[in-house]
Structure formats: C-alpha cells, structure tokens
PyMOL Python script that loads the backbone (N, CA, C, O; Angstrom):
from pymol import cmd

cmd.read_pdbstr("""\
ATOM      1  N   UNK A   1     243.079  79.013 198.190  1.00  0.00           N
ATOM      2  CA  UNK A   1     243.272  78.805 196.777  1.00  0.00           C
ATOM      3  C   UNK A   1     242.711  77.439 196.399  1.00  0.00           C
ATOM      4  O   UNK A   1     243.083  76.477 197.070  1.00  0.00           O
ATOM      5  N   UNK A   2     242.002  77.285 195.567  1.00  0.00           N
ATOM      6  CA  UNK A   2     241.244  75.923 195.145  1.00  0.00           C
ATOM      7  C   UNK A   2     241.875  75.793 193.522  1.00  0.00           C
ATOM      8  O   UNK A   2     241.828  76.806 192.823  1.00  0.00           O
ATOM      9  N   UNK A   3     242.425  74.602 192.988  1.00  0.00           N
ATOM     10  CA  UNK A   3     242.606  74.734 191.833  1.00  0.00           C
ATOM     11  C   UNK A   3     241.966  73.677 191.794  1.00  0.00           C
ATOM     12  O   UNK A   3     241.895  72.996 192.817  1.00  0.00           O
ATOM     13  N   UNK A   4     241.192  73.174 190.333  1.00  0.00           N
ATOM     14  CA  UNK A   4     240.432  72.207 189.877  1.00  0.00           C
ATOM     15  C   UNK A   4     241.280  71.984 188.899  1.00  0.00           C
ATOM     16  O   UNK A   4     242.000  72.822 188.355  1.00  0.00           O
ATOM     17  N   UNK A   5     241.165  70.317 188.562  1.00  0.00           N
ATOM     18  CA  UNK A   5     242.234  70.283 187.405  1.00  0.00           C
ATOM     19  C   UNK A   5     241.186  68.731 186.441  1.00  0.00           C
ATOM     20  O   UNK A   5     240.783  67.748 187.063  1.00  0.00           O
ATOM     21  N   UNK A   6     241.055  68.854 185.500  1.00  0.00           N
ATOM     22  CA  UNK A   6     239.984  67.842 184.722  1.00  0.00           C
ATOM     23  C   UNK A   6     240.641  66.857 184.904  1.00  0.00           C
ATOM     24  O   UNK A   6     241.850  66.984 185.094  1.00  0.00           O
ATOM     25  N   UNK A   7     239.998  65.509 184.898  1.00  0.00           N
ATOM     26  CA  UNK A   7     240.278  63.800 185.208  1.00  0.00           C
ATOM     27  C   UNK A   7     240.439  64.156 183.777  1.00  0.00           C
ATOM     28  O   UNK A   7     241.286  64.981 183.436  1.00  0.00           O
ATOM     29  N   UNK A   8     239.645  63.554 182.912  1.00  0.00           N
ATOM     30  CA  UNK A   8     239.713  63.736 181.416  1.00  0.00           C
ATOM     31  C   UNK A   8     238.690  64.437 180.854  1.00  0.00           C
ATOM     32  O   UNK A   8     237.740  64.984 181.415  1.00  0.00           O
ATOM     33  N   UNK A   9     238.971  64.372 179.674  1.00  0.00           N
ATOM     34  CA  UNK A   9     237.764  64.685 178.579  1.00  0.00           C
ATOM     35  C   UNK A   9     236.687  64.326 178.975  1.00  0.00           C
ATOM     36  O   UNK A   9     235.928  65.022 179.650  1.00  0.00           O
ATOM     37  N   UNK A  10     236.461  63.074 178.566  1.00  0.00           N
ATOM     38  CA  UNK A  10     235.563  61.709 178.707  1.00  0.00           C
ATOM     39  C   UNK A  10     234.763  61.721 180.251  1.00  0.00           C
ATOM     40  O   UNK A  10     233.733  61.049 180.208  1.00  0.00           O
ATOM     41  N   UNK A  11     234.949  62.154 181.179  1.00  0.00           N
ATOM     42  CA  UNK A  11     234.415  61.989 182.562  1.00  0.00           C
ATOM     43  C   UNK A  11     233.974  63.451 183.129  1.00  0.00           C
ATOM     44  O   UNK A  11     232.944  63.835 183.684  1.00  0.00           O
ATOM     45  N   UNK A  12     235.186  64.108 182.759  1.00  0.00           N
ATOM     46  CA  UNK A  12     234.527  66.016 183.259  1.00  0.00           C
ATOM     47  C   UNK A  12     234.671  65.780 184.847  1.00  0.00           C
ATOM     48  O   UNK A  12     234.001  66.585 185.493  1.00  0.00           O
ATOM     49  N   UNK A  13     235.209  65.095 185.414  1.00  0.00           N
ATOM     50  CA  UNK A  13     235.599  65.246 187.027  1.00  0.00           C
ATOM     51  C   UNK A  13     236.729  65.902 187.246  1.00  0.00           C
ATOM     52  O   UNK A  13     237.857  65.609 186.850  1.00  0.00           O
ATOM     53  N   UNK A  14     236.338  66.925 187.983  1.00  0.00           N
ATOM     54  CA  UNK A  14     237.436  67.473 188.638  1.00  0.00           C
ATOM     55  C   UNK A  14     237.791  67.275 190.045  1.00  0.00           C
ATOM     56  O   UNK A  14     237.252  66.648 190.956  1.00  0.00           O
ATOM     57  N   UNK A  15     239.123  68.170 189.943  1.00  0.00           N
ATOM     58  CA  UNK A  15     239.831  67.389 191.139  1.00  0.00           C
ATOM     59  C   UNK A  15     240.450  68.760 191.869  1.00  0.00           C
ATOM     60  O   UNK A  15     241.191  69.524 191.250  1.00  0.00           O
ATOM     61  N   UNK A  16     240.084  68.966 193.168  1.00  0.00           N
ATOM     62  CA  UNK A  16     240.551  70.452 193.996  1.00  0.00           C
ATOM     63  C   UNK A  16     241.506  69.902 195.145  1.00  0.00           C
ATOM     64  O   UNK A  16     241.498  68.929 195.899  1.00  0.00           O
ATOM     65  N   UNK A  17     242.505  71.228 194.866  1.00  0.00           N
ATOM     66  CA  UNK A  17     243.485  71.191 195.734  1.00  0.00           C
ATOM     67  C   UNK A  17     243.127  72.505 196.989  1.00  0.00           C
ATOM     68  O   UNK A  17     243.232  73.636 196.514  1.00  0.00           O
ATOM     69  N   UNK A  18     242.827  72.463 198.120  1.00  0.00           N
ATOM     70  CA  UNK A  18     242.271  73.197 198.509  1.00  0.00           C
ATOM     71  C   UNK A  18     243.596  73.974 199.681  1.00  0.00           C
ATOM     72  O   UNK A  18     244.107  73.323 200.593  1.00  0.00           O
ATOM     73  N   UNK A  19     243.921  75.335 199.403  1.00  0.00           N
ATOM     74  CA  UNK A  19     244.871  75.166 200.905  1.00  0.00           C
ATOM     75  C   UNK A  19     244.544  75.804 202.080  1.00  0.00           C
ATOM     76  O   UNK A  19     245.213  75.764 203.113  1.00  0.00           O
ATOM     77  N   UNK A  20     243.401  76.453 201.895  1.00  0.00           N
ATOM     78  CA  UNK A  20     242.495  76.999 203.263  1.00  0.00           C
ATOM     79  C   UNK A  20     241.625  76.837 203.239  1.00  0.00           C
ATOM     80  O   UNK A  20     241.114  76.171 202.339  1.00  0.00           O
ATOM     81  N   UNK A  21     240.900  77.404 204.311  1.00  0.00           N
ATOM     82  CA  UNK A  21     239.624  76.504 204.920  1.00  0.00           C
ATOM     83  C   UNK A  21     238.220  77.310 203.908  1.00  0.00           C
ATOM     84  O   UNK A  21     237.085  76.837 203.847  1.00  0.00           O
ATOM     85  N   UNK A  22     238.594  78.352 203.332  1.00  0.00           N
ATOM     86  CA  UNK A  22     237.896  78.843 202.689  1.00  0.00           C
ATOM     87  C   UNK A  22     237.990  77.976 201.442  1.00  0.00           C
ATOM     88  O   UNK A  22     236.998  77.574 200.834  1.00  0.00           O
ATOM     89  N   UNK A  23     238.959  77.776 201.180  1.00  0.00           N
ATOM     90  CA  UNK A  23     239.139  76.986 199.664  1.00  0.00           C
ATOM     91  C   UNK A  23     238.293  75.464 199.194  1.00  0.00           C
ATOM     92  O   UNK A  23     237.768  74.920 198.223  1.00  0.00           O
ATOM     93  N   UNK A  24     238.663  75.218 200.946  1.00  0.00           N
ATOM     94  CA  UNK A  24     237.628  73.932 201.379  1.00  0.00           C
ATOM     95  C   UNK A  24     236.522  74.142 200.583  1.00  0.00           C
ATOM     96  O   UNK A  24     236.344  73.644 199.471  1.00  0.00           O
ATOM     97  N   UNK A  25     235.513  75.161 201.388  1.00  0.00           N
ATOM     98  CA  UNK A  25     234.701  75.067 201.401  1.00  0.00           C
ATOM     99  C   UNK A  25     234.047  75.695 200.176  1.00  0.00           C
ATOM    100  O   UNK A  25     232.842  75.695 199.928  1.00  0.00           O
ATOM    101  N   UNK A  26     234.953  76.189 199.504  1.00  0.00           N
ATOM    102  CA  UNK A  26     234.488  76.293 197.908  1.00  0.00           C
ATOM    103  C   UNK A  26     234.296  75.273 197.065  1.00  0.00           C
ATOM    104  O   UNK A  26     233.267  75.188 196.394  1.00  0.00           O
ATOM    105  N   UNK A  27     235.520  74.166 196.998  1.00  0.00           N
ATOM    106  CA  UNK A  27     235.040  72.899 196.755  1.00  0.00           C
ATOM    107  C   UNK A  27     234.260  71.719 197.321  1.00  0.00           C
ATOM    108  O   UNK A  27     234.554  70.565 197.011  1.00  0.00           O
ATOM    109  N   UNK A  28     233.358  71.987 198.074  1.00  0.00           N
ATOM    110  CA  UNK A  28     232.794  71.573 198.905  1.00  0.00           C
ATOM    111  C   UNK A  28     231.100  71.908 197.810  1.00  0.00           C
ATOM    112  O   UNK A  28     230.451  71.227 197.016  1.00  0.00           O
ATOM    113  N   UNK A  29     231.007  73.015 198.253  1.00  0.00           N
ATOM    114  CA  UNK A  29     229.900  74.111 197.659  1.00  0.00           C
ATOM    115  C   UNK A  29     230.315  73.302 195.791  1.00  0.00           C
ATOM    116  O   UNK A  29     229.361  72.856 195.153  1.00  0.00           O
ATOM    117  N   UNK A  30     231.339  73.257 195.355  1.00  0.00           N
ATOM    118  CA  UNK A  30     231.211  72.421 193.703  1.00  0.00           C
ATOM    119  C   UNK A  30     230.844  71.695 193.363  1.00  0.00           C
ATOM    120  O   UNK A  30     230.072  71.502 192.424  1.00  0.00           O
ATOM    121  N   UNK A  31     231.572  70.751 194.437  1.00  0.00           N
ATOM    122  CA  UNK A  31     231.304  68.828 193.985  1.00  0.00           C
ATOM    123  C   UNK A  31     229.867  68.736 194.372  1.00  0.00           C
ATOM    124  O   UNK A  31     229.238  67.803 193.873  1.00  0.00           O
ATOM    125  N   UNK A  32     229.045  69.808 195.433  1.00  0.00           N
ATOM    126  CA  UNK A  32     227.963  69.820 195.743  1.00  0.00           C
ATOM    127  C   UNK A  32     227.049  70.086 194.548  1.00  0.00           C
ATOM    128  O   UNK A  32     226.027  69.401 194.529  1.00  0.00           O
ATOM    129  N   UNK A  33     227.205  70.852 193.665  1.00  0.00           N
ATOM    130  CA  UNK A  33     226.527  71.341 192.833  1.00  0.00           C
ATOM    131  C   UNK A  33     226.592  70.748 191.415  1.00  0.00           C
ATOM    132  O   UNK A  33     225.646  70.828 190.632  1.00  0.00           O
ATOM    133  N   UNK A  34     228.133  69.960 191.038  1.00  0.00           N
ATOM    134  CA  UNK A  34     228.217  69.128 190.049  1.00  0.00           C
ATOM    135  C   UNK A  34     227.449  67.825 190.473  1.00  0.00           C
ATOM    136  O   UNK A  34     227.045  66.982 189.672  1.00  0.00           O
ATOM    137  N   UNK A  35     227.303  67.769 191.803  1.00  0.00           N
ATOM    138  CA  UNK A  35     226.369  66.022 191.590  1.00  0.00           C
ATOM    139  C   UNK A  35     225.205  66.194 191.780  1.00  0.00           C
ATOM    140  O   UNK A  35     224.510  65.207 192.023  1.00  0.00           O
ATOM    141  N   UNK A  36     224.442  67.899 191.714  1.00  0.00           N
ATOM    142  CA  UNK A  36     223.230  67.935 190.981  1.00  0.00           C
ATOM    143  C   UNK A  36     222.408  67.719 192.534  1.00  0.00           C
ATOM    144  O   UNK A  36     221.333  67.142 192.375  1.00  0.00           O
ATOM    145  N   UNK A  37     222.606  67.948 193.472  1.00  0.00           N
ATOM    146  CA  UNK A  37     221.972  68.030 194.840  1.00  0.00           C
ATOM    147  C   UNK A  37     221.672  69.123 195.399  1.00  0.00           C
ATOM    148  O   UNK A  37     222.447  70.010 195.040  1.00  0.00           O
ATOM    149  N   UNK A  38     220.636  69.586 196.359  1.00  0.00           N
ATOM    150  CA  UNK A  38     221.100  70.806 196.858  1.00  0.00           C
ATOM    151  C   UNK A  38     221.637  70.729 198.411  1.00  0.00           C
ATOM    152  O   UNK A  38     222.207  69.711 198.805  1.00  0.00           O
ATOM    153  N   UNK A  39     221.457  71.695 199.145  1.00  0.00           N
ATOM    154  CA  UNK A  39     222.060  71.949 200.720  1.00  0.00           C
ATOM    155  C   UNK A  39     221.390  70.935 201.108  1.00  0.00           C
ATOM    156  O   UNK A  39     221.938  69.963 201.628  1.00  0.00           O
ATOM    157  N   UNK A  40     219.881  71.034 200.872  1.00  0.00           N
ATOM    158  CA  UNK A  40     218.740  70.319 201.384  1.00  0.00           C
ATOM    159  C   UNK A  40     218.767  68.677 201.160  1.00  0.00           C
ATOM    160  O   UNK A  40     218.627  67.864 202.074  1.00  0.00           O
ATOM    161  N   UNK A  41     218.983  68.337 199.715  1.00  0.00           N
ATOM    162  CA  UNK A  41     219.151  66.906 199.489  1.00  0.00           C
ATOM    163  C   UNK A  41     220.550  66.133 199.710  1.00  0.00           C
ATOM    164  O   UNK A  41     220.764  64.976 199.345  1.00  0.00           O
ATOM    165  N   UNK A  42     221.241  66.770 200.210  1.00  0.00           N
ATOM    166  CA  UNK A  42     222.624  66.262 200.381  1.00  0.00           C
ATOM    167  C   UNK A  42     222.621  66.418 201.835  1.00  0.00           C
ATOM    168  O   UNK A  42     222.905  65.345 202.368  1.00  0.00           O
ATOM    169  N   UNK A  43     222.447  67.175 202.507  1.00  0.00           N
ATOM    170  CA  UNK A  43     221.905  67.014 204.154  1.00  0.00           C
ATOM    171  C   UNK A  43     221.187  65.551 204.503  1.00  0.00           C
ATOM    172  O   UNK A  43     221.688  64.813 205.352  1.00  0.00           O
ATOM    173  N   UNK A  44     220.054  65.213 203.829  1.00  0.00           N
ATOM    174  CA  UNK A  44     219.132  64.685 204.030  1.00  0.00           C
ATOM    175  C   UNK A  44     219.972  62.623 203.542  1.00  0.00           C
ATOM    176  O   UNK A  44     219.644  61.516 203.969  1.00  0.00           O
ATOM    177  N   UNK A  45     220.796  62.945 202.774  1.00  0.00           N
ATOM    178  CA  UNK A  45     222.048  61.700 201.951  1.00  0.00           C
ATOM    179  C   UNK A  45     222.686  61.770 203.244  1.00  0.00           C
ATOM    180  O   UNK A  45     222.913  60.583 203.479  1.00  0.00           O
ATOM    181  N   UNK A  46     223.076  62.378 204.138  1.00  0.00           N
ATOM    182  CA  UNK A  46     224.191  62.238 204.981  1.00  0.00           C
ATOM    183  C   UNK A  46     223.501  62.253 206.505  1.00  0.00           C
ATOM    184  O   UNK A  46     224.136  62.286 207.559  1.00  0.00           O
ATOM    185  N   UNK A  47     222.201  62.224 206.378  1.00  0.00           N
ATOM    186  CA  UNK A  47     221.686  62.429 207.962  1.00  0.00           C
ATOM    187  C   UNK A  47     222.064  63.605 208.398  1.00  0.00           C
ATOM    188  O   UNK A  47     222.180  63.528 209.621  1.00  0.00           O
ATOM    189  N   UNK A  48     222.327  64.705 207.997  1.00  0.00           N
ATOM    190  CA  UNK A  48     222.284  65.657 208.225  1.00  0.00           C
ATOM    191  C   UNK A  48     221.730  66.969 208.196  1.00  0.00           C
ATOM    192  O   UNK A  48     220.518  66.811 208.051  1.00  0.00           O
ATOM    193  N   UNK A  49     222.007  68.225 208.263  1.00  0.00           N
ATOM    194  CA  UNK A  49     220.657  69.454 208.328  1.00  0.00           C
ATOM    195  C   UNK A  49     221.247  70.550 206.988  1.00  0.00           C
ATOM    196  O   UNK A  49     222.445  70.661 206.730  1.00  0.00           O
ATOM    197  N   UNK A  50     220.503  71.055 206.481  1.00  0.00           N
ATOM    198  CA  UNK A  50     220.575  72.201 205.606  1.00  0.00           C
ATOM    199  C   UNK A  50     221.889  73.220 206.119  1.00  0.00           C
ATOM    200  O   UNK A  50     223.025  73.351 205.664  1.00  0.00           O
ATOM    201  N   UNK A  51     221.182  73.873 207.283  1.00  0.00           N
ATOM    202  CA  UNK A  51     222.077  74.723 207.996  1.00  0.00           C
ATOM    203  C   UNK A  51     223.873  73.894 208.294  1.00  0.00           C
ATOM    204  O   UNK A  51     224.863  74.458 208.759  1.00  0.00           O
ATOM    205  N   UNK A  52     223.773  72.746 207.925  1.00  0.00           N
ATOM    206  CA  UNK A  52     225.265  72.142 208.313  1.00  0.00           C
ATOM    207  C   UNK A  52     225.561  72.718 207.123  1.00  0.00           C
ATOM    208  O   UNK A  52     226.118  73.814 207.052  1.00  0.00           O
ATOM    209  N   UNK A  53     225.213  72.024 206.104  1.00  0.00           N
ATOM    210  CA  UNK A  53     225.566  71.820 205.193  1.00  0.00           C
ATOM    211  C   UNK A  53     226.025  73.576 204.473  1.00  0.00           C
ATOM    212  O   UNK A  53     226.976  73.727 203.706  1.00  0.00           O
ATOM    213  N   UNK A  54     225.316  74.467 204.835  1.00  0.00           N
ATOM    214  CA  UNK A  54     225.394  75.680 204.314  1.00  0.00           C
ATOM    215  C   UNK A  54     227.036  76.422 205.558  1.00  0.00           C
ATOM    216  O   UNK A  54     227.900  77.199 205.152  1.00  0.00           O
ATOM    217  N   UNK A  55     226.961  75.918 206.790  1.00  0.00           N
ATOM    218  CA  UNK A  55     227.990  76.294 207.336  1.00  0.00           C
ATOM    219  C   UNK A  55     229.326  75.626 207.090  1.00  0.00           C
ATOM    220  O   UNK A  55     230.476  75.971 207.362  1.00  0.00           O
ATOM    221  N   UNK A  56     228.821  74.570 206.496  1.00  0.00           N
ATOM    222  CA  UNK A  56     230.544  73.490 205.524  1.00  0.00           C
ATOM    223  C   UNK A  56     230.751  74.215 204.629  1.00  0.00           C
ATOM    224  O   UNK A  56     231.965  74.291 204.444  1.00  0.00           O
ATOM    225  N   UNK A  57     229.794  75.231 203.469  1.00  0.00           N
ATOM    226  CA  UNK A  57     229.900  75.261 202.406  1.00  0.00           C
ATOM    227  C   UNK A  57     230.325  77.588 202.585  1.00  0.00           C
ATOM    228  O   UNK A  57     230.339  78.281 201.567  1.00  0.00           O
ATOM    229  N   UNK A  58     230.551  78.126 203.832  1.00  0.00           N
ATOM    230  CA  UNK A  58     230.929  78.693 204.222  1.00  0.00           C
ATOM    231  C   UNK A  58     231.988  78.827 205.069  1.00  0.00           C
ATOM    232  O   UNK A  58     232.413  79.896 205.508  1.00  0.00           O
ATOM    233  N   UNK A  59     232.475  77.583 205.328  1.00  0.00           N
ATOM    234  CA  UNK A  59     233.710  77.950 206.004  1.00  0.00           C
ATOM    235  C   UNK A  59     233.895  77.917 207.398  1.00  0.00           C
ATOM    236  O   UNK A  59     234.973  77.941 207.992  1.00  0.00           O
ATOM    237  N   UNK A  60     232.410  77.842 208.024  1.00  0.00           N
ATOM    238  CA  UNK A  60     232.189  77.486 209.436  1.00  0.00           C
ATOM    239  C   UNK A  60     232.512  76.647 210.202  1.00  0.00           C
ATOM    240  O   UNK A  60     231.457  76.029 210.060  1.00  0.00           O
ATOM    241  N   UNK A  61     233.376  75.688 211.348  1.00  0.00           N
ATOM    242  CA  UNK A  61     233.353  74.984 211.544  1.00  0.00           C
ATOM    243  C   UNK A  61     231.857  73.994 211.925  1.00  0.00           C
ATOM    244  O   UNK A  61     230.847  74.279 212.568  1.00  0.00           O
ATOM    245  N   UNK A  62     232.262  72.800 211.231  1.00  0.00           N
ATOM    246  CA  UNK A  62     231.413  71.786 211.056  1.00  0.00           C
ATOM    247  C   UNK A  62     232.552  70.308 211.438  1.00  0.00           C
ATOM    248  O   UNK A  62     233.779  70.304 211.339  1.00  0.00           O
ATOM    249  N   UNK A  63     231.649  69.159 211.882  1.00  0.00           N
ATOM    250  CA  UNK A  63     232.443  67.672 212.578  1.00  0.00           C
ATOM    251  C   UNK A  63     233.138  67.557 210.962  1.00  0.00           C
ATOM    252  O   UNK A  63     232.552  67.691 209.887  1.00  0.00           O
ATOM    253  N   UNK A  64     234.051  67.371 211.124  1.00  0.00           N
ATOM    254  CA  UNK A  64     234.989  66.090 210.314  1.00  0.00           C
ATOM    255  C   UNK A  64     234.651  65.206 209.536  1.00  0.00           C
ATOM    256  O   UNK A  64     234.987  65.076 208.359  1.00  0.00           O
ATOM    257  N   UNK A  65     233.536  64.144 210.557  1.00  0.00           N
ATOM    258  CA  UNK A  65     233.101  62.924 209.689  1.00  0.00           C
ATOM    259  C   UNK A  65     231.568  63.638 208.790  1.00  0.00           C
ATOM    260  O   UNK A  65     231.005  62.983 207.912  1.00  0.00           O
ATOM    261  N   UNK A  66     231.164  64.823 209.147  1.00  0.00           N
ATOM    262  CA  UNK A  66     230.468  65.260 208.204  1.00  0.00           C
ATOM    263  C   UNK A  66     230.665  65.719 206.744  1.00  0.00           C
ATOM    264  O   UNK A  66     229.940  65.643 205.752  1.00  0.00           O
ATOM    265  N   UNK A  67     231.950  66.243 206.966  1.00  0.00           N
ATOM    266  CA  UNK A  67     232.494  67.180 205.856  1.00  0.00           C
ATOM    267  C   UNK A  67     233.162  65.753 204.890  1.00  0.00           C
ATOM    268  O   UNK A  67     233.054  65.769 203.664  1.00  0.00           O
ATOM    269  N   UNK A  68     233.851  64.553 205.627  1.00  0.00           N
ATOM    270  CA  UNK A  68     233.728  63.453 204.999  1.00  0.00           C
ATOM    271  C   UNK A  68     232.727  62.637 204.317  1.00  0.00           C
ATOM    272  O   UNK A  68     232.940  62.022 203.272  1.00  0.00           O
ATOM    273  N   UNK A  69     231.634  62.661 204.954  1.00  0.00           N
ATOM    274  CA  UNK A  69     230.160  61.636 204.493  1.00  0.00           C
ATOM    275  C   UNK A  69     229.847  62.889 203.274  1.00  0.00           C
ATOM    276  O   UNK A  69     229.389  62.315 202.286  1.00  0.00           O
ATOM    277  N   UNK A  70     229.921  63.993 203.099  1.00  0.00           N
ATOM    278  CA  UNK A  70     229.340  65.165 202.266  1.00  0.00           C
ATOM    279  C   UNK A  70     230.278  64.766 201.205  1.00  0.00           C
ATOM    280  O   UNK A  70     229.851  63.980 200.359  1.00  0.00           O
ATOM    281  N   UNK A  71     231.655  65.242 201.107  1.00  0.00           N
ATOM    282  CA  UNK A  71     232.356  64.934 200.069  1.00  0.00           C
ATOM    283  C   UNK A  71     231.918  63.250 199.447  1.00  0.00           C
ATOM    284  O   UNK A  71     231.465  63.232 198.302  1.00  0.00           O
ATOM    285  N   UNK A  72     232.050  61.908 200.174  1.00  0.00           N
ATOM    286  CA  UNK A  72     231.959  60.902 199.764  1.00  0.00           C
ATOM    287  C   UNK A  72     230.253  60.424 199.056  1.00  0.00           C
ATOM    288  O   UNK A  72     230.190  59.408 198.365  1.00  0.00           O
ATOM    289  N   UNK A  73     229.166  61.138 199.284  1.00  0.00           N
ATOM    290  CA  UNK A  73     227.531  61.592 198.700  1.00  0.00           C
ATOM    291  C   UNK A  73     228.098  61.959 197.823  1.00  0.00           C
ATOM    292  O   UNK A  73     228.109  61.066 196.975  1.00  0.00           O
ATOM    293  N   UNK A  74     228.643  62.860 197.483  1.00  0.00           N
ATOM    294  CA  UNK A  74     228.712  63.451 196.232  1.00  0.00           C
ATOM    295  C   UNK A  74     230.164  62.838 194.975  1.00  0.00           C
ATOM    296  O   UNK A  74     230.408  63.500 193.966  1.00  0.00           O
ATOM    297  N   UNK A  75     230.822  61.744 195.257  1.00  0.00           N
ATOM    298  CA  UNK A  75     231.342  61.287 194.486  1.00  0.00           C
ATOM    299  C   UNK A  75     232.608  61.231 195.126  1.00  0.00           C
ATOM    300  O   UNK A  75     233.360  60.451 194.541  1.00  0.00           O
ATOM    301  N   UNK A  76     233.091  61.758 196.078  1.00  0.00           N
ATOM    302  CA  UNK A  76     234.523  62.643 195.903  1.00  0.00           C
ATOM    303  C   UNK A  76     235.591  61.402 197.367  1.00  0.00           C
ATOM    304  O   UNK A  76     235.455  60.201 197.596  1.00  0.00           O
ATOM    305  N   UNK A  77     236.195  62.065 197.778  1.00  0.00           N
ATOM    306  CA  UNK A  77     237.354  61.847 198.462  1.00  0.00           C
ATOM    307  C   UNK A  77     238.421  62.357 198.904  1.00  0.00           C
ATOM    308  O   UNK A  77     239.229  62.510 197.988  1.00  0.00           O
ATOM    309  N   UNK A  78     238.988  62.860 200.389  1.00  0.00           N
ATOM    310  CA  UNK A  78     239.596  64.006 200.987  1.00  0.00           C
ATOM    311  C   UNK A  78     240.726  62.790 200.973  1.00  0.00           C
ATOM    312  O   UNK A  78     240.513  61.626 201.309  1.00  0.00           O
ATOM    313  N   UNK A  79     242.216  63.450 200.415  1.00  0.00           N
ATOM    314  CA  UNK A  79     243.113  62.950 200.407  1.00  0.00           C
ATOM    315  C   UNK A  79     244.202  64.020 201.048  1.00  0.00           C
ATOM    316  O   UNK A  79     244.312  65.055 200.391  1.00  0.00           O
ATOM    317  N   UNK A  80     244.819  63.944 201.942  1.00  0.00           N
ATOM    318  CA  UNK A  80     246.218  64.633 202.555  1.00  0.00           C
ATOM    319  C   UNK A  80     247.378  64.191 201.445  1.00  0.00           C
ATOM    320  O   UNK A  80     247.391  63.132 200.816  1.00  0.00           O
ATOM    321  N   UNK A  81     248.413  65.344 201.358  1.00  0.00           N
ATOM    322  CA  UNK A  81     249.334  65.329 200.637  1.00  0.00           C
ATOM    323  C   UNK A  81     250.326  66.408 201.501  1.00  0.00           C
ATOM    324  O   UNK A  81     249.941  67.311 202.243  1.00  0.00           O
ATOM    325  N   UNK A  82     251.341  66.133 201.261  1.00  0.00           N
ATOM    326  CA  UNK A  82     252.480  67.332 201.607  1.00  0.00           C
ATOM    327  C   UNK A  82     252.353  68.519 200.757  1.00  0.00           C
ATOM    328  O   UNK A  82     252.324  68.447 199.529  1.00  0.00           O
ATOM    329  N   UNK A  83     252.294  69.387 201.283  1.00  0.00           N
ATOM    330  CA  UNK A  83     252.205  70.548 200.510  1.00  0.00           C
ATOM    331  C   UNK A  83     253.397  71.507 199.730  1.00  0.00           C
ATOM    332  O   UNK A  83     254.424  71.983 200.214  1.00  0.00           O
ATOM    333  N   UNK A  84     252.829  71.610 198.257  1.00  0.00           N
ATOM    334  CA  UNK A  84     253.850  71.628 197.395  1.00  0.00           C
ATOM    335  C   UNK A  84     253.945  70.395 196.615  1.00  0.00           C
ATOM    336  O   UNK A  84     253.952  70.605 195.402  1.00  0.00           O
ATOM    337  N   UNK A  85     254.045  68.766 197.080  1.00  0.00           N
ATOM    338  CA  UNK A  85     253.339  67.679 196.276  1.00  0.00           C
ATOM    339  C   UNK A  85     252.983  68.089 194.747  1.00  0.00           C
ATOM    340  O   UNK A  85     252.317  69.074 194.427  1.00  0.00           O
ATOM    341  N   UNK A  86     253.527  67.191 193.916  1.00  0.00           N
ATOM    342  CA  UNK A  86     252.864  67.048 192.412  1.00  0.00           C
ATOM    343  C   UNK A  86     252.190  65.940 192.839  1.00  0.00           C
ATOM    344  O   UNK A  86     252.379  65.106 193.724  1.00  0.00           O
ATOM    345  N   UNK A  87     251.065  66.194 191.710  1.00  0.00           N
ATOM    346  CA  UNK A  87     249.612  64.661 192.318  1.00  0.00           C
ATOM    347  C   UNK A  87     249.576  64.424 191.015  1.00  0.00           C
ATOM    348  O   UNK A  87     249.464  65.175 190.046  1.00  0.00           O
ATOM    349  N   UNK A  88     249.729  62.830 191.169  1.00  0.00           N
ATOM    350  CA  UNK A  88     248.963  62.721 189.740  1.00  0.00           C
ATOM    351  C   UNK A  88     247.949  61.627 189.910  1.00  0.00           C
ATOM    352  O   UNK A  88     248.194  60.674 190.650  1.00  0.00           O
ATOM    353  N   UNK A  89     247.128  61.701 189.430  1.00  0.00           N
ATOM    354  CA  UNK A  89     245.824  60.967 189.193  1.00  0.00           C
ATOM    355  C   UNK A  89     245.402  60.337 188.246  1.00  0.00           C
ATOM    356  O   UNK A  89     245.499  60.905 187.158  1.00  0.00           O
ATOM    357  N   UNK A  90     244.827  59.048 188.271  1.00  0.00           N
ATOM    358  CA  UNK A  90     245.014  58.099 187.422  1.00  0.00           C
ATOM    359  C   UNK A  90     242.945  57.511 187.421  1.00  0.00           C
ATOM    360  O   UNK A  90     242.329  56.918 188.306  1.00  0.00           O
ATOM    361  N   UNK A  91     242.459  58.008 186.077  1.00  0.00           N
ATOM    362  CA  UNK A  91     241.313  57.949 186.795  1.00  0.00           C
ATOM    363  C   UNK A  91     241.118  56.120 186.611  1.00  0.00           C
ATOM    364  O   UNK A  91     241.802  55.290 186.012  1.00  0.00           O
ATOM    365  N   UNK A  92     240.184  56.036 187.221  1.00  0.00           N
ATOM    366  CA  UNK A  92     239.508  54.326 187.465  1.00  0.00           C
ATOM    367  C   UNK A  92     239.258  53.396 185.803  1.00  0.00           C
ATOM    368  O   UNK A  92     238.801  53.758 184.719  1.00  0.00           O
ATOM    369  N   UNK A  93     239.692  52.383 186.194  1.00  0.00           N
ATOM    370  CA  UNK A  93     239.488  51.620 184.882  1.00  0.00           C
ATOM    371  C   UNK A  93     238.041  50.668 184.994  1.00  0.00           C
ATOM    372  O   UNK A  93     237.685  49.971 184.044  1.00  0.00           O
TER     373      UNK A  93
END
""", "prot")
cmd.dss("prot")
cmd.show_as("cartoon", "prot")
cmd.util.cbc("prot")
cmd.orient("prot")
C-alpha cells in the first residue's frame, strides 16, 4: 500500500508511506519520474546501471545503499517509523 500525501500547495511534494516491498518500489518508480529522470539518467546520478534501477523499481532485490543514493538523487529520504505512527511533516523553511 503506498499512500502519497501533498507537502503543500505551493511545493507539490509528496510524501509515501510504503508497507511492502512492492509499495516500495512504486514509490521509488514516482519520485523517479517526478524529478524528471529516467532508469537510465538516474542510474548514471548514482553510479549505477539501468537494469538496477528497473529491478528497484520492480520489487527485485537490489543493495540498500542503492535504493538509498536513488531515493536521495531524486530529492527524497527513507525514514523508519512504527507502524500505525501518525507522521507529520513540516516542510523546510
């Protein structure tokens, strides 16, 4: 289940709560596509290969610090929470 929830108006960033590995990798495949990159140019941002990038964005296992350097290219940030957690988010001043 991936829910996206808007930062604000004003910015249009969203924010995914992901709780399986599929969900992952749906928001993975978003933030990829909202920062306007493809498999290919976001591989290439992270020292990495197309084919990674298409097996992160499927659900495949892929390293850790990849699926980290991918999210952080594209704007973002993997945060742990207890599950069930209310989040609230406070965007940047």
């Amino acid at each position: 289940m991936v829910e996206a929830l808007n930062e604000s108006e004003t910015t249009r960033r969203r924010f995914y709560r992901a709780r399986s590995v599929d969900a992952l990798a749906t928001a993975v495949q978003s933030v990829r596509t909202a920062s306007g990159r493809t498999q290919s140019e976001l591989a290439a941002a992270i020292r990495s290969s197309r084919p990674t990038i298409s097996r992160m964005e499927r659900g495949l296992p892929t390293a850790t610090d990849t699926l980290v350097d991918a999210l952080t290219a594209c704007g973002y940030e993997l945060v742990v929470v207890p599950r069930g957690s209310l989040i609230t988010v406070v965007p940047p001043s």
